[in-house]
N, C-alpha and C positions, 0 to 999 in steps of 0.2 A: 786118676781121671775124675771129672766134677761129675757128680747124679744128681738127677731130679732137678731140682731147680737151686741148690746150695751154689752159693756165690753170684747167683743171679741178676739178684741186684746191687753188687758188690761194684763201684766202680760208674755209679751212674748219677746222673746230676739232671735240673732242668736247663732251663735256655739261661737261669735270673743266676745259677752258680749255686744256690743257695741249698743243692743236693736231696730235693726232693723228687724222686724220680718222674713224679708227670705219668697219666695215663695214656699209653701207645695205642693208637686208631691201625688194630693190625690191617685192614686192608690197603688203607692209603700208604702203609709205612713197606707193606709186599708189592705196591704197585710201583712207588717210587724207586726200588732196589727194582726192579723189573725196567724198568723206563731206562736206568742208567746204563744196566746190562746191555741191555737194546740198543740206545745211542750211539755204543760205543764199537759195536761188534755189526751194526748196518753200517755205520759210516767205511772202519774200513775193509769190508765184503763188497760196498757196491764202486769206493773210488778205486780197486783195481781193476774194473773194466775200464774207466773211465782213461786212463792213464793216455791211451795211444790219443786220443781226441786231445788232452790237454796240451800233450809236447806240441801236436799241430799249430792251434793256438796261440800258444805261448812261445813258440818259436825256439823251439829246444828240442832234444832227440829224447825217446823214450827211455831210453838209459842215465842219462843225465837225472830226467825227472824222476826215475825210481826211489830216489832221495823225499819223494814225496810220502810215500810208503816202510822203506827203513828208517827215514828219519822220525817218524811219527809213532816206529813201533822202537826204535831205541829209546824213544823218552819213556812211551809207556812201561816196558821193561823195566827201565831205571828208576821210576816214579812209584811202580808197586811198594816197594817196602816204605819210599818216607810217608806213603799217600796212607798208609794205611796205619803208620804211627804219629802221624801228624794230625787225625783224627782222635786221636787215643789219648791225646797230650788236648786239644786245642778243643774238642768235642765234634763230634763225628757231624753231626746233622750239619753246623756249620761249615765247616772243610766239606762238604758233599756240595753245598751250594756253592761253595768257591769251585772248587774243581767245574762241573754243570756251569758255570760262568765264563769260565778259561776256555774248556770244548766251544760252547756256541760262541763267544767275542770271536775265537781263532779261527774258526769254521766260514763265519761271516766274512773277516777279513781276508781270507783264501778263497772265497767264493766270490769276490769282487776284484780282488787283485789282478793284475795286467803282466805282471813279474814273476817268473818260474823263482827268480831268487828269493822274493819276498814270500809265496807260496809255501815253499821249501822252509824255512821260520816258522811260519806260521803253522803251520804241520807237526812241527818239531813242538809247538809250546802248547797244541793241541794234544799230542799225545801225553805232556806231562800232567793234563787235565783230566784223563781217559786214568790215567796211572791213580789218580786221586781217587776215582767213580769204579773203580773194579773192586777194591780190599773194603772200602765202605759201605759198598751196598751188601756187601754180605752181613759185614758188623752190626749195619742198622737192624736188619732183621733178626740177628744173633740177639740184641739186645731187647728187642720189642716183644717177642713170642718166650713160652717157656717150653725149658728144659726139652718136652717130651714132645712139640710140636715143632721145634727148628727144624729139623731134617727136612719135613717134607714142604716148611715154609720154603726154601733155599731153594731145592728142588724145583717148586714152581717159577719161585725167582727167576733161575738161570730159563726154566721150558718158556716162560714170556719173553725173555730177553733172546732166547735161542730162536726166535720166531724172524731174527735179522739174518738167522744163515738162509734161510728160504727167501727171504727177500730181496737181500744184499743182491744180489747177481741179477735179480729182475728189473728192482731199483735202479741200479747202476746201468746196467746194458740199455732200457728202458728211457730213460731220463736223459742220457748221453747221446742217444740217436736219437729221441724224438725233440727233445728241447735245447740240450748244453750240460755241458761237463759241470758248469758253475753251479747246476740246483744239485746235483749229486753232495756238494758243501753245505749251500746254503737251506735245505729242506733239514737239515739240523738244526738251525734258529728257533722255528716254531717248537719243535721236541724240544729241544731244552728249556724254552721258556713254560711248558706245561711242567715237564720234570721237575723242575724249581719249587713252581707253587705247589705240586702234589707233596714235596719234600717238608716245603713249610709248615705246609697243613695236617700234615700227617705224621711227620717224623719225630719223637719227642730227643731232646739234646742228653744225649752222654758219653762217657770219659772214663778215663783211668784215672780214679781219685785217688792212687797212691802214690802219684807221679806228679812233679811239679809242671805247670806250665812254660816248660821250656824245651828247646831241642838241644837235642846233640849235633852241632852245626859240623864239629868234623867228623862225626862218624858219617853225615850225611853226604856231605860230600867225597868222600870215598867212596862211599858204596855207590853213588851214581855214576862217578868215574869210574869207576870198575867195571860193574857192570855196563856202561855205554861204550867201555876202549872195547873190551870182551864181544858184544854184540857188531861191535862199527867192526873189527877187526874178520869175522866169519861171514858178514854180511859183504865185505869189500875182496873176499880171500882172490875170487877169480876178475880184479880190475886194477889192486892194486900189486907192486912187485914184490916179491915175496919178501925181502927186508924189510921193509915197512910193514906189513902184517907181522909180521915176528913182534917189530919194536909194539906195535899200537895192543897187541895181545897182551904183549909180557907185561906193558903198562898199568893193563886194565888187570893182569894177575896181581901186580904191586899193592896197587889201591884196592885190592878185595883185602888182599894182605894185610895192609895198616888198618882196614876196618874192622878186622879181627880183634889185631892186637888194640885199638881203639876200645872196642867195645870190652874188653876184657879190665879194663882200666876207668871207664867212666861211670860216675855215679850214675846216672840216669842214661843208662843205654838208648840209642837207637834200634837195638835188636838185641834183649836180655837171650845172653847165648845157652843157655839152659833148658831153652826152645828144641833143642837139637838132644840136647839129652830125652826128649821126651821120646820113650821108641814106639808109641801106635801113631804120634803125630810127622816123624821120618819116612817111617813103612808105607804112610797113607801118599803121604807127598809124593814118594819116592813111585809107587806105582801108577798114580796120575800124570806121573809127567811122562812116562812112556806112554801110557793109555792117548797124553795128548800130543807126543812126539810122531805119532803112529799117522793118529788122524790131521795133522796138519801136515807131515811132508806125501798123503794120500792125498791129500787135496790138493796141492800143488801141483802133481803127478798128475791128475786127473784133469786138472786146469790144460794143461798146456799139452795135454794127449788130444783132448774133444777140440782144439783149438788149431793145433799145427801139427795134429798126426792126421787126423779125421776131417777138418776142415768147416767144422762147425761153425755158426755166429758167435760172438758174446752172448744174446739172448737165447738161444739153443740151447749152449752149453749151462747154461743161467737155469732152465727150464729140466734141462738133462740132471744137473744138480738138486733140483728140489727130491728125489729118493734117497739123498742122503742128508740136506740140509735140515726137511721134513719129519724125520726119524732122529737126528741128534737134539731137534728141539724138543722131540717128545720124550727126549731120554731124561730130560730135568725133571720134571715131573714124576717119573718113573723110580728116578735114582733116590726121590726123598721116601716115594714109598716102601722102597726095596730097604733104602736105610733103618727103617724104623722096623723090619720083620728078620731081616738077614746082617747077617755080620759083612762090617763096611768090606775088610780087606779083602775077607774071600769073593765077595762080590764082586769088586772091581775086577778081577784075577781072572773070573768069569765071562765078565763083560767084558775083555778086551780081549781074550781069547775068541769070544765071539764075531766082535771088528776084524779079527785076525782072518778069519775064514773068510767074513764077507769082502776083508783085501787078495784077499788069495783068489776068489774066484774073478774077479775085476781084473787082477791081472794075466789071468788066461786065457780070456774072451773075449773080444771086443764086440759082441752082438748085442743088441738090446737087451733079450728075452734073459741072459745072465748077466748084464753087465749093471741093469739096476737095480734087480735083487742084493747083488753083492754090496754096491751103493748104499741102498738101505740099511743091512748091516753093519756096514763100516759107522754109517751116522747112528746104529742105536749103540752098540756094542763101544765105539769111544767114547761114544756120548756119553754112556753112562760113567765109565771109567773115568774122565776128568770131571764130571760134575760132580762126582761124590767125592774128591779132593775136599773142596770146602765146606761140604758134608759133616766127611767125617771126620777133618782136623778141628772143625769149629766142637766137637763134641768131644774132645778129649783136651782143651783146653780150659783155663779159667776166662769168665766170660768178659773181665776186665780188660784181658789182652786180645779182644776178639780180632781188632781192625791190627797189629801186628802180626798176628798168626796168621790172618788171610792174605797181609800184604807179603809177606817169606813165600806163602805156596803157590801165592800167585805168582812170582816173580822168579821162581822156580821151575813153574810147571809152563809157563809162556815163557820165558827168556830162554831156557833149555833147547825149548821146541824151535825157534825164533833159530836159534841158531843152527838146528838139525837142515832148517829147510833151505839156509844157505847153503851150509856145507852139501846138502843133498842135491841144490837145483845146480851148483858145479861139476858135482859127480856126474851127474846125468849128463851136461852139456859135453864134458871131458871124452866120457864112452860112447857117446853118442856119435862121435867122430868116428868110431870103428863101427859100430854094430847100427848103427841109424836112431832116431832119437825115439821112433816106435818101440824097439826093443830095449834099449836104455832105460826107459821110463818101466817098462815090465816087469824087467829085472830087479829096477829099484825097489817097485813095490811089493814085488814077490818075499825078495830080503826084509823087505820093512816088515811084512807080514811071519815071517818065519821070525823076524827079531823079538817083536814087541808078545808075541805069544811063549818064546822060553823064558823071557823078562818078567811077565804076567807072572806064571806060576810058579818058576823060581823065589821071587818075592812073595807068592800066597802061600808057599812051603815055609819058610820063615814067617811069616805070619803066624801059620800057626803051629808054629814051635815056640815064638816068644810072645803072643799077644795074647790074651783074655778075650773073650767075645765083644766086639765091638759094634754097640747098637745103640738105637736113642734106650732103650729099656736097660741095659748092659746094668750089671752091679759089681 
């Protein structure tokens, strides 16, 4: 594991190529990793209120346009890893303004469109923009700040950016009843043309200088096939017939397949697999993505309980949501400080035990006076769990490989989750036939919560059996 600030600036160039690193303006360069976070995680928390108002519209069924939503989050998915070694190879600051270019053109054109089907594209090539701007805006900051201060730079990063889960639902419910579905799109233009210049201005360019300027075009496309047959496949389980899911799964297992054996073979990997041999950088992943599996198929559950168990508005349930949106944003913040005092792994182990409880009481009660308390927890207790994913892999990494390390955990810890809450929002629809979707949904969360907490400490018990203390101090 790298200390202090060795290899720091190993791996880093200016805008001219010419490999002098350029001095980083860390506030502009933490605002701009914040702005990205933010753009990407408002846009899609407020257009799934939006969703019933657009198939009106647009003259399409709400099922139909859910593609609006999967499609957008299969790209992201699939775009984490090359987004975040395509920076690493090409220089991060510029691939950040590309991607921030891709989101707001795609956004624009979706927010003006008259076409579910053209929507639906444009959705799709927005997410692969969003896939860019998640693994980068960590890197930028990895590279900007030292050693002893990333943690809780990151930290802040994600608490500004997590300012969209409290938003998101107000935004979207808000903007869709009072105005139109299209500003829910279009109120992204202006963000990303601020993002952009803050980027410019503040971001200095670097790279993995021991890699040549070029990709691995077939490892990349494999791994986006893979990953997108794998997500389309559990996203579609309960519409399409179950031969087809087979074929489109076993697909997207093929092409993980060859990107393996790909990557095992090419000189200049898309994902040097050696990655995996790292075990505090596995361990960390590996229990973030539960931490985040937890809180996303909770949220889900909880979406459509205040909605069509309870009978809530969009803006209610929007409203009803800020006790957990409000507490997961403060958890970035938190997660950088706890990072730099406490060891990552047992931490997270902790904090999602804690989620675990505040799911557990959620799904007992439907009263207020318990059901936002428990809310709260879930958003501080995941919170913290997946925010210190890029926490703590960025710190047991070399710093040259920042934007690959984060583009794997990202892609990991959401694409996993991504797939939990299909496979889950079927489960629930399935039982929900016997036992009514009140209880279905109860149950679901109950289990989620009994799961993700033997998962926690299970994994914090190996932790520390095989890990060393893992902290920004750690030696």
């Amino acid at each position: 594991m790298p200390h202090g600030d060795r290899g720091r600036d190993h791996g880093r160039t200016d805008a001219s190529g010419t490999g002098a690193p350029g001095r980083p303006r860390l506030g502009l360069t933490l605002t701009a990793a914040a702005m990205c976070i933010f753009v990407v995680q408002l846009d899609f928390l407020a257009l799934n209120l939006a969703l019933p108002r657009m198939a009106s519209e647009l003259g399409t069924s709400t099922t139909d346009l859910q593609w609006v939503i999967s499609g957008y989050m299969l790209a992201l998915a699939a775009f984490l890893i090359p987004g975040g070694r395509l920076g690493d190879i090409f220089g991060r600051r510029r691939v950040l303004i590309v991607g921030l270019a891709v989101f707001g053109l795609c956004s624009l054109g979706a927010g003006l469109s008259s076409s579910a089907a053209v929507v639906v594209v444009l959705r799709i090539l927005q997410g692969t923009g969003a896939g860019i701007l998640f693994p980068l805006a960590v890197a930028v900051v990895t590279d900007a700040y030292p050693r002893e201060r990333t943690m809780r730079a990151i930290g802040n990063a994600y608490g500004i950016g997590a300012l969209a889960l409290a938003l998101g639902p107000l935004v979207g419910g808000g903007l869709t009843e009072l105005i139109g579905w299209r500003w829910v799109l279009l109120i992204n233009v202006p963000t990303v043309l601020v993002a952009i210049l803050v980027v410019r201005a503040g971001v200095r360019e670097s790279r993995d200088t021991t890699v040549p300027r070029t990709i691995d075009l077939p490892g990349l496309v494999t791994v986006v096939l893979g990953i997108a047959g794998l997500t389309l496949a559990v996203d579609r389980a309960d519409a399409w017939p179950a031969g087809a899911t087979v074929a489109v799964a076993a697909a997207g297992l093929l092409m993980l397949g060859l990107f393996v054996l790909r990557e095992q073979r090419a000189r200049w990997p898309l994902v040097a697999l050696d990655l995996f041999r790292n075990t505090p950088y596995v361990i960390v992943t590996l229990m973030a993505t539960v931490a985040n599996i937890a809180f996303v198929v909770a949220m889900y559950g909880v979406t459509v309980y205040l909605q069509e168990v309870e009978g809530h508005s969009p803006l209610v349930s929007g409203v009803i949501f800020l006790a957990s949106s409000v507490t997961a944003g403060f958890a970035g913040p938190v997660s950088g400080w706890l990072g730099e005092r406490f060891d990552i792994p047992r931490t997270i182990a902790a904090a999602t035990v804690l989620g675990a409880v505040g799911l557990m009481l959620v799904s007992l009660s439907d009263a207020l006076g318990s059901y936002l308390p428990g809310l709260a927890l879930v958003g501080l207790g995941y919170g913290i769990g997946w925010a210190m994913a890029s926490i703590g892999t960025q710190t047991v990494v070399p710093a040259e490989r920042a934007g690959q390390a984060s583009g794997v955990t990202l892609a990991i810890v959401i694409g996993v989750a991504g797939m939990f809450v299909a496979a889950g929002a079927t489960l629930i629809e399935v039982r929900a036939e016997d036992v009514g979707l009140g209880t279905s949904i109860e149950d679901a969360l109950r289990w989620m919560a009994i799961g993700s907490a033997v998962a926690a400490a299970a994994l914090g018990a190996v932790a520390a059996r095989l890990m060393p203390r893992t902290t920004a101090g750690a030696s």
